[in-house]
C-alpha positions as CSV (number, residue, x, y, z in Angstrom):
1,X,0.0,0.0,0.0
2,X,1.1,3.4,-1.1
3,X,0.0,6.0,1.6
4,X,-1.3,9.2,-0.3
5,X,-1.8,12.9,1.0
6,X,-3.7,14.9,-1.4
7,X,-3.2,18.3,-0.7
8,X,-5.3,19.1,-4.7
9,X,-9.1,18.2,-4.7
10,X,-8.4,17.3,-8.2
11,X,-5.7,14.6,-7.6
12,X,-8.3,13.2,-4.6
13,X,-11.1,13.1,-7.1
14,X,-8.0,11.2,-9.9
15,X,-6.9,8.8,-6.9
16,X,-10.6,7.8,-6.1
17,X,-11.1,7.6,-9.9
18,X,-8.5,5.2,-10.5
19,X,-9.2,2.5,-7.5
20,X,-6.7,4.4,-5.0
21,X,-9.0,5.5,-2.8
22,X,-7.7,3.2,-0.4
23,X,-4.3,4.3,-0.2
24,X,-5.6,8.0,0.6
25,X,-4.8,8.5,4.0
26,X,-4.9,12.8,4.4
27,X,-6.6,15.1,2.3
28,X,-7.8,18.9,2.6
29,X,-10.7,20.5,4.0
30,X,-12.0,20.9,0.2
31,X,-11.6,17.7,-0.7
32,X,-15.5,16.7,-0.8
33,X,-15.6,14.4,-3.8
34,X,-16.3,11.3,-3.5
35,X,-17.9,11.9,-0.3
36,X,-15.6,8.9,1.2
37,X,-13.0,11.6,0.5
38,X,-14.4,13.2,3.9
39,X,-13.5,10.4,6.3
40,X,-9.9,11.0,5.8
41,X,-7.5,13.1,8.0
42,X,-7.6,16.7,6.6
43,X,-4.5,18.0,6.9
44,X,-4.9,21.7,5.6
45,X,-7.4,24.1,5.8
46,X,-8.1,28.1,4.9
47,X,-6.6,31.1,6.5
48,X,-9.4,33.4,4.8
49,X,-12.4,33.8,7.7
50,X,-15.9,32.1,6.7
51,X,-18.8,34.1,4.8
52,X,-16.7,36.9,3.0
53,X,-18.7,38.3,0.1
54,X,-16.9,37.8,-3.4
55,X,-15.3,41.1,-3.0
56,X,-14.4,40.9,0.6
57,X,-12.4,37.5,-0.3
58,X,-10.7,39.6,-3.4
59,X,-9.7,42.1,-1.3
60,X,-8.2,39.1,1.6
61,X,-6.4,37.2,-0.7
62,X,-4.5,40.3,-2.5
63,X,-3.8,41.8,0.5
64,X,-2.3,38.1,2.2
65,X,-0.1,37.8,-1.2
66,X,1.0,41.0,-1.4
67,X,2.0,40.5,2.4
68,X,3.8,36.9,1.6
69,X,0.9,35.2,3.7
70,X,-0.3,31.8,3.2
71,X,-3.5,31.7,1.9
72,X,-3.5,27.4,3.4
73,X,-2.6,26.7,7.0
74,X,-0.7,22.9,6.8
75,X,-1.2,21.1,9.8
76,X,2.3,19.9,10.0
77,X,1.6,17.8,13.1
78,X,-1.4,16.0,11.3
79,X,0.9,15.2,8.1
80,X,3.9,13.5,10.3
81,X,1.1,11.0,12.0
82,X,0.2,10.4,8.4
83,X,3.6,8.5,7.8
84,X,3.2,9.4,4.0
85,X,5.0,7.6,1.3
86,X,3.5,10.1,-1.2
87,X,2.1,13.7,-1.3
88,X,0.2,15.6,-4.2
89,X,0.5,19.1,-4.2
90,X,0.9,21.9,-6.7
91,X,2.8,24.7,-7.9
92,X,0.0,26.3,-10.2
93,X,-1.7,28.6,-8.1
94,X,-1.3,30.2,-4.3
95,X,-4.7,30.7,-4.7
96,X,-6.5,27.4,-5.2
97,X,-4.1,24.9,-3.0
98,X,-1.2,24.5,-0.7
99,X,2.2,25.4,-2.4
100,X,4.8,23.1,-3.0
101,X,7.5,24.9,-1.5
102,X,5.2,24.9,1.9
103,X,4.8,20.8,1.4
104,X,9.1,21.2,0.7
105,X,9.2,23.6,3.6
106,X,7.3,21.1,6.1
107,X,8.8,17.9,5.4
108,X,11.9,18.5,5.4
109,X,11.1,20.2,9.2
110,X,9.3,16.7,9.9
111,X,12.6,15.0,8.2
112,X,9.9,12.7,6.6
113,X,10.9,10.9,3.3
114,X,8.2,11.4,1.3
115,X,8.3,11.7,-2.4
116,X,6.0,14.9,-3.4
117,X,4.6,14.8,-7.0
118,X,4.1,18.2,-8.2
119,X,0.8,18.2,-11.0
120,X,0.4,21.9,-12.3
121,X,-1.5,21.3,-15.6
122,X,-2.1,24.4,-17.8
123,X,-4.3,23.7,-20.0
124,X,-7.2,20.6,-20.8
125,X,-4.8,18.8,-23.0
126,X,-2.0,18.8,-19.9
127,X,-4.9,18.1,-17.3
128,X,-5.7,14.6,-19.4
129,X,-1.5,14.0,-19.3
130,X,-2.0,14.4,-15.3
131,X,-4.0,11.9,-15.0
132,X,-1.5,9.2,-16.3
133,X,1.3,10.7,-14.1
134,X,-0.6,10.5,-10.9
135,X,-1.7,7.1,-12.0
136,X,2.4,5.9,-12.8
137,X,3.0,7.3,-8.6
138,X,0.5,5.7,-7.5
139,X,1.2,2.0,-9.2
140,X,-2.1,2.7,-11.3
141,X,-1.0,3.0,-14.8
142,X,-3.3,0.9,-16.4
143,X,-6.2,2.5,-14.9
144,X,-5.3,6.1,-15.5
145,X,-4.6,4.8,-19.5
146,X,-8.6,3.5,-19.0
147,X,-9.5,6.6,-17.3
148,X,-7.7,9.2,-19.6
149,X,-9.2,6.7,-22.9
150,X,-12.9,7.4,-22.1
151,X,-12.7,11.3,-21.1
152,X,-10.8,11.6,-24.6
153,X,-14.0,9.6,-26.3
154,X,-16.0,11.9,-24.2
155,X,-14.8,14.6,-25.2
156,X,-14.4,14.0,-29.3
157,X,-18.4,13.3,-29.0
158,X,-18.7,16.5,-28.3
159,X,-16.6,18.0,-30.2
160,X,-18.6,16.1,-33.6
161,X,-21.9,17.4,-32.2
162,X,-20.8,20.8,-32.0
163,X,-18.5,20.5,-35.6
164,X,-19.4,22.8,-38.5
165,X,-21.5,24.7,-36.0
166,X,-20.2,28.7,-35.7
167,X,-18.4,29.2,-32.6
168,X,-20.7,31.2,-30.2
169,X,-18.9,34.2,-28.8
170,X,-18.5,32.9,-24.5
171,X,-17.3,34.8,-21.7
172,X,-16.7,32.7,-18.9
173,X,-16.2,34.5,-15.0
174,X,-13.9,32.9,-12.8
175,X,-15.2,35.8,-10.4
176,X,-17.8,38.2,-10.3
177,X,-17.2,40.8,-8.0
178,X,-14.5,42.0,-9.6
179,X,-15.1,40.2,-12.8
180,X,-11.9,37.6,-13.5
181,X,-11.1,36.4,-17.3
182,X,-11.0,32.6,-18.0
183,X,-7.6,31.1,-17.7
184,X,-5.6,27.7,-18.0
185,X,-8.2,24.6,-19.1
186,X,-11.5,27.1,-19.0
187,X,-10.8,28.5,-22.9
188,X,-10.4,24.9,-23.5
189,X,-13.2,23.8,-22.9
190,X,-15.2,26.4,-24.3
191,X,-13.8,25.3,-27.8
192,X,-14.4,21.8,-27.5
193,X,-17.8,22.8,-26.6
194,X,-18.0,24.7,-29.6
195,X,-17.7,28.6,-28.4
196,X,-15.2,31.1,-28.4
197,X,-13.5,32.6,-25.3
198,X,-13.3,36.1,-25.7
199,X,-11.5,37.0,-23.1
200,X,-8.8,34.7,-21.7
201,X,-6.1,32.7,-23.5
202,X,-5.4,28.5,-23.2
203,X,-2.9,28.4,-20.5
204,X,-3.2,31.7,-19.4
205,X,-4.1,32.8,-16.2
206,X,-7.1,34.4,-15.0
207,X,-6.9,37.8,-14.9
208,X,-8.4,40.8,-13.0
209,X,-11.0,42.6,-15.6
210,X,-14.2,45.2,-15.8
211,X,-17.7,44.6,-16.8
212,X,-16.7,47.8,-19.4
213,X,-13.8,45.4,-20.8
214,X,-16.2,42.3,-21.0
215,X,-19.3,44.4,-22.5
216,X,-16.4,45.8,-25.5
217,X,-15.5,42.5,-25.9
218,X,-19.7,41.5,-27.1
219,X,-20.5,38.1,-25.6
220,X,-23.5,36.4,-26.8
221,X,-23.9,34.3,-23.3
222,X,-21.9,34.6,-20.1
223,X,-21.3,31.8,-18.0
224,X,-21.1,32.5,-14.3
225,X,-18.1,30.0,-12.7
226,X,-16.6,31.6,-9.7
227,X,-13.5,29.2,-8.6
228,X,-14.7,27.9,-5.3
229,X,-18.5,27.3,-5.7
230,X,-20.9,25.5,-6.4
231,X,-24.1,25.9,-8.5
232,X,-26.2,27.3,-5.7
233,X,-23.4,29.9,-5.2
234,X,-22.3,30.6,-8.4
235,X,-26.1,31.4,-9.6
236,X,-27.1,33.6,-6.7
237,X,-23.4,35.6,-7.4
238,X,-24.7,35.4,-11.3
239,X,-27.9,37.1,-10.1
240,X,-26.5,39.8,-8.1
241,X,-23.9,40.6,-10.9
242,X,-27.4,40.6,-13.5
243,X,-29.6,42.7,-10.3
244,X,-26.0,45.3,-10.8
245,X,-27.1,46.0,-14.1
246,X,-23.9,44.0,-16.1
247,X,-24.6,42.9,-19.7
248,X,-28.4,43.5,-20.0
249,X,-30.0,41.3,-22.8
250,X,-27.2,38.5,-23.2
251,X,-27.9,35.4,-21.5
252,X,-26.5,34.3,-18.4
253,X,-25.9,31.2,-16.7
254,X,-24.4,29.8,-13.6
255,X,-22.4,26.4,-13.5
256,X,-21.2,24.3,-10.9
257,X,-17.4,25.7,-11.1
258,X,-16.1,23.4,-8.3
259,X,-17.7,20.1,-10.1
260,X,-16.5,20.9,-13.3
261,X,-15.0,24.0,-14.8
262,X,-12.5,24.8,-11.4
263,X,-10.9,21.6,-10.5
264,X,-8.1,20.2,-13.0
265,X,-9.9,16.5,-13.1
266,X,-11.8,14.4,-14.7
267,X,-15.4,15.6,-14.3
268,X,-13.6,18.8,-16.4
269,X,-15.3,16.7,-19.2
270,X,-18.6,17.3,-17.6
271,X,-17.9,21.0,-18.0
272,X,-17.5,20.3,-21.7
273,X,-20.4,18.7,-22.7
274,X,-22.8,21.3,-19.9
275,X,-20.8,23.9,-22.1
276,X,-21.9,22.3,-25.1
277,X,-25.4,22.0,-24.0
278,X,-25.7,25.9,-23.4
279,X,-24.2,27.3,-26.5
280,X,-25.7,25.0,-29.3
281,X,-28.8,23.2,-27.6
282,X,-29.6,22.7,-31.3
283,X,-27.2,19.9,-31.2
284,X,-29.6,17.6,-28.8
285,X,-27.6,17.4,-25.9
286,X,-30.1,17.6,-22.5
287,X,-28.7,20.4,-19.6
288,X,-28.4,18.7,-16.4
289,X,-29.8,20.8,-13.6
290,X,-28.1,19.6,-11.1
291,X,-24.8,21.2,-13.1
292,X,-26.3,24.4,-15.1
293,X,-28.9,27.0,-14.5
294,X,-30.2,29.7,-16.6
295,X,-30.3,33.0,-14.6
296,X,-31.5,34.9,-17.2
């Protein structure tokens, strides 16, 4: 048995994916998926106080970066109890997980041995190549070739249901209060699902924008995904940016962001085909309302 920390609600979701649930002995506080993923140790949690408005937590985080500030507290006591042969972390984002050099920083305090496996995937192409390198540390090649095989089947239905269709102009938020462009995977994914991301670039990240800079840039439907939430969240934040007046007459949706738009994994796919469903509904694809809801 290989004993995993999973310090990435992505790799959790991967590990569980690929049979390894098992061999997952610490995970973080966001790690909610599969729910078995609960019943582990957590082993990190926020710094940011609960119930912060969208702006509230903007104004946090910039000011704890610009400060050098963790935005993750690692329980370092928690992770040597652990006895870990393996930890998943990433060097992608200070934002969305525990840095590596905090992971470096702690176990070489706890003069523990274990190896750390680094997945910072930039776009959807490199999240699909993740999945086979967590599954080679973790002794589940095979699988993750399985795994990676059917989201790549998944993903070229979609892309002939949506082919010789004219890309419908999408701006996806990351954030809504300030407004953030799509970054890394997100553009991805809104050209497999036949759109065009007019603001943000593949691999890029998410950037800080205005509702003038999004209006100039003449959406045909926004889609609401604020990193962090889900659909219940992200569609009362959709509603409060419509209620303030931003884009009046284009349609706007909300999406589960942590299921499937926010989280570098497998149900990223998901994202895709509710994507697809929402620009070209023409092509017979049903919305799932449990993942999409039409705000107005």
């Amino acid at each position: 048995m290989v004993r995993i920390v999973s310090l990435l609600p992505s790799a959790t979701e991967m590990l569980f994916a690929l049979g390894a649930g098992a061999d997952v002995v610490g995970v973080t506080f966001e790690c909610d998926t599969p729910a078995e993923a609960r019943e582990r140790t957590i082993v990190s949690t926020s710094a940011l106080p609960e119930g912060l408005a969208p702006a509230e937590i903007d104004a946090a985080v910039t000011a704890r970066l610009a400060a050098g500030e963790d935005l993750y507290h690692l329980d370092a006591g928690a992770l040597a109890d652990l006895d870990a042969d393996l930890v998943v972390t990433q060097d992608l984002c200070a934002v969305c997980a525990v840095d590596v050099s905090v992971v470096d920083d702690a176990l070489a305090y706890l003069g523990c041995r274990a190896d750390v496996l680094t997945l910072d995937p930039q776009d959807l192409a490199e999240v699909l190549a993740s999945v086979a390198t967590l599954g080679g540390a973790c002794g589940r090649a095979a699988e993750a070739a399985d795994l990676t095989a059917g989201l790549r089947e998944r993903l070229d239905v979609v892309r002939r249901s949506v082919a010789g269709r004219a890309p419908v102009p999408v701006m996806v938020l990351e954030w809504t209060d300030p407004p953030f462009t799509p970054g890394h995977w997100v553009p991805d994914m809104v050209a497999a699902a036949g759109g065009r991301s007019v603001l943000g670039s593949p691999g890029a990240r998410s950037e800080r924008t205005t509702w003038e800079a999004v209006a100039a840039a003449a959406p045909e439907v926004v889609v609401a995904a604020p990193c962090g939430f889900g659909l219940d969240d992200a569609a009362r934040l959709a509603g409060e940016a419509c209620v303030a007046g931003a884009l009046p007459g284009v349609p706007l949706w909300a999406v589960d962001a942590n299921a499937s738009f926010a989280r570098p994994g497998p149900r990223l796919v998901d994202g895709v085909e509710a994507m697809a469903a929402i620009l070209h509904p023409e092509a017979g694809a049903d919305l799932d309302p449990r993942m999409v809801r039409r705000i107005r």
